[in-house]
C-alpha positions, -999 to +999 in steps of 0.1 A: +000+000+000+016+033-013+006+068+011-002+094-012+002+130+000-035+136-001-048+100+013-064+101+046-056+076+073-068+069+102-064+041+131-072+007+128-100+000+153-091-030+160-057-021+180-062-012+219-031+014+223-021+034+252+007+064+258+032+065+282+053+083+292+047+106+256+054+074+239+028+050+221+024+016+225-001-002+203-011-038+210-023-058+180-049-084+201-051-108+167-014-112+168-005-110+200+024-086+191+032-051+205+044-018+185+063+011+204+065+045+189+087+070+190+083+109+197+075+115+159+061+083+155+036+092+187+031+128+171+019+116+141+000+090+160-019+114+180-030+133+152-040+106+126-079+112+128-096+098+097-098+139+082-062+148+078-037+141+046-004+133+048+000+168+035-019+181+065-001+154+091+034+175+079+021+205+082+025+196+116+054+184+119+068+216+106+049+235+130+063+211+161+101+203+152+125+221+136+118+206+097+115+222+060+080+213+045+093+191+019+116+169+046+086+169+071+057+155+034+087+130+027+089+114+065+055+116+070+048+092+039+077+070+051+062+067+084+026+061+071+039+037+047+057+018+074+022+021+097+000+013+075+022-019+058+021-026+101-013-024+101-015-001+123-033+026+103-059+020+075-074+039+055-102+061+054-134+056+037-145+079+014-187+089+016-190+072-014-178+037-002-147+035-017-108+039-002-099+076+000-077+090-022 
């Protein structure tokens, strides 16, 4: 699965998750296996919501840490990419049934 800069994720609902300590960790039930974020990986974590794009997500990030826009887009996909290919994120919907894009 390929994140596009104007795709909309958003949790899987499946995962029970929990921070500590400003960290994430994200238990997959079905596998029995547990994720821990990082500080961005938590940041991005935290605002994943099922409305923003990846576009919108580094936004963020350039708002937060100390990042050009084009370096914050180009780790945001890598770290959607790597969520999402975790399973950790899926994504949204669209109102006409279908995946967003």
């Amino acid at each position: 699965m390929n994140a596009a800069a104007n795709g909309i994720w958003q949790r899987n609902p499946a995962l029970a998750w929990r921070e500590i300590d400003e960290e994430t960790v994200i238990i997959s039930p079905g596998e029995s296996v547990m994720h821990e974020l990082n500080d961005t990986g938590s940041f991005l974590w935290r605002h994943v919501d099922g409305r923003r794009t990846a576009e919108d997500l580094a936004a963020l990030f350039v708002e937060q840490y100390d990042v050009t826009p084009e370096t914050a887009l180009a780790d945001t996909l890598e770290l959607l990419e790597e969520l999402s290919t975790r399973k950790l994120l899926v994504p949204t919907e669209s109102p006409l049934g279908g995946a967003a894009r």
